[in-house]
C-alpha positions in Angstrom: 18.7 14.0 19.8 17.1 16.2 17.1 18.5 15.2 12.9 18.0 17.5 10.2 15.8 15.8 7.6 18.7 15.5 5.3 20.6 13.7 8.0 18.1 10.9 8.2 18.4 7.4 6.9 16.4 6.5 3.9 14.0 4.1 6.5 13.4 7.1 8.4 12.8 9.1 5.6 10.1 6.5 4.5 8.5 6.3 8.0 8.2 10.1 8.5 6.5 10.6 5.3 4.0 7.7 6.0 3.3 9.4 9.6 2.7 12.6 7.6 0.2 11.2 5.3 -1.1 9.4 7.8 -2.3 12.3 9.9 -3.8 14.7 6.8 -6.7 12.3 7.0 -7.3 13.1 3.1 -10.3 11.5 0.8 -7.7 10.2 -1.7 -4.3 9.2 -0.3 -1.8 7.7 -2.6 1.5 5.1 -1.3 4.0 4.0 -4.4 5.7 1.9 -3.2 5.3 2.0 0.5 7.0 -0.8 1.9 9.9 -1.2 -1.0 13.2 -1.8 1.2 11.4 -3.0 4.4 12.5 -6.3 5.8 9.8 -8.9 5.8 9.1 -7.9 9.5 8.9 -4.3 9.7 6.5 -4.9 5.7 3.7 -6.7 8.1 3.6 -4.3 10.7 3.3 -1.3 8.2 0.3 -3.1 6.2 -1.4 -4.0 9.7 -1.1 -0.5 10.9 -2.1 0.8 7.2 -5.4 -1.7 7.4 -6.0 -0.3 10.8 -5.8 2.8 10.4 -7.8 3.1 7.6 -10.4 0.7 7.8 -13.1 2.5 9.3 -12.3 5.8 7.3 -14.1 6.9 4.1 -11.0 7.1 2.2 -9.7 5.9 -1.3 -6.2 4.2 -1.3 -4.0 4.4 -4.3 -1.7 1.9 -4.0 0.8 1.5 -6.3 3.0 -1.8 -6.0 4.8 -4.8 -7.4 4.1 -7.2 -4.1 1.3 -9.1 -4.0 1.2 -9.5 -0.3 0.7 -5.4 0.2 -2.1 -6.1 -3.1 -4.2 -8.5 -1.3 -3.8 -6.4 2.2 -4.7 -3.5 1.8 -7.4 -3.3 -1.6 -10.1 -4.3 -2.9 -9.9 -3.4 -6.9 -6.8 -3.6 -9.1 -5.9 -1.5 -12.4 -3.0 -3.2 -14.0 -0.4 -0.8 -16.1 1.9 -1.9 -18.4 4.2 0.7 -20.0 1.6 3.0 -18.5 -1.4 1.8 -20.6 -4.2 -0.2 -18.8 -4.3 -3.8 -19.4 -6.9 -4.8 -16.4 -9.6 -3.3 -13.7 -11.6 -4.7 -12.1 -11.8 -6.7 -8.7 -9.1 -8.0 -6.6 -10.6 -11.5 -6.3 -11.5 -11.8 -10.1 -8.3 -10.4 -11.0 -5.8 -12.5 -8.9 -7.6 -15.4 -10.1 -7.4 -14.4 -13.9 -3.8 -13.3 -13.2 -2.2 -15.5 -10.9 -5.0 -18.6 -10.8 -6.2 -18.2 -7.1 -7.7 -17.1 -5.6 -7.2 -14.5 -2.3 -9.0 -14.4 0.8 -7.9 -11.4 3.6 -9.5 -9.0 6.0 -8.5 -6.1 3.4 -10.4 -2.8 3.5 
């Protein structure tokens, strides 16, 4: 069965675009927002399969979210925004501790 783009849902919308950035292999790829609207499932697959893919890649990863989870996944440093002026930069380890008084420990990038 072949759908126009139009005709797609807005989850497979989001996962055609991710497949197409996936494959440019670029120096600088930016996500906004990547898993907004996932379930809680299908959010952990997506940041395994990011970390995977791009973990042995020399490639920067803009990032731009609101859930910690994806944060401590998939980065390293953090620049905080607010009302599009920056407010923070600097590590992800230094940060979430001034921030959020921890702490993280992953396998990011």
């Amino acid at each position: 069965m072949t759908k126009k783009y139009a005709a797609l849902s807005g989850g497979q919308k989001q996962r055609h675009t991710i497949i197409l950035v996936l494959i440019q292999d670029s120096p600088l790829v930016f996500f906004d927002e990547v898993t907004s609207g996932l379930d809680f499932e299908t959010r952990q697959k997506l940041m395994t399969k990011l970390v995977e893919w791009y973990s042995n890649k020399p490639t920067t990863l803009c990032v731009v979210s609101h859930c910690y989870e994806e944060l401590e996944q998939l980065v390293n440093k953090l620049l905080i925004l607010e009302r599009g002026q920056v407010v923070d930069f600097g590590s992800k380890d230094e940060l979430f501790r001034k921030y959020c008084g921890k702490t993280v420990i992953t396998n990011a990038l």
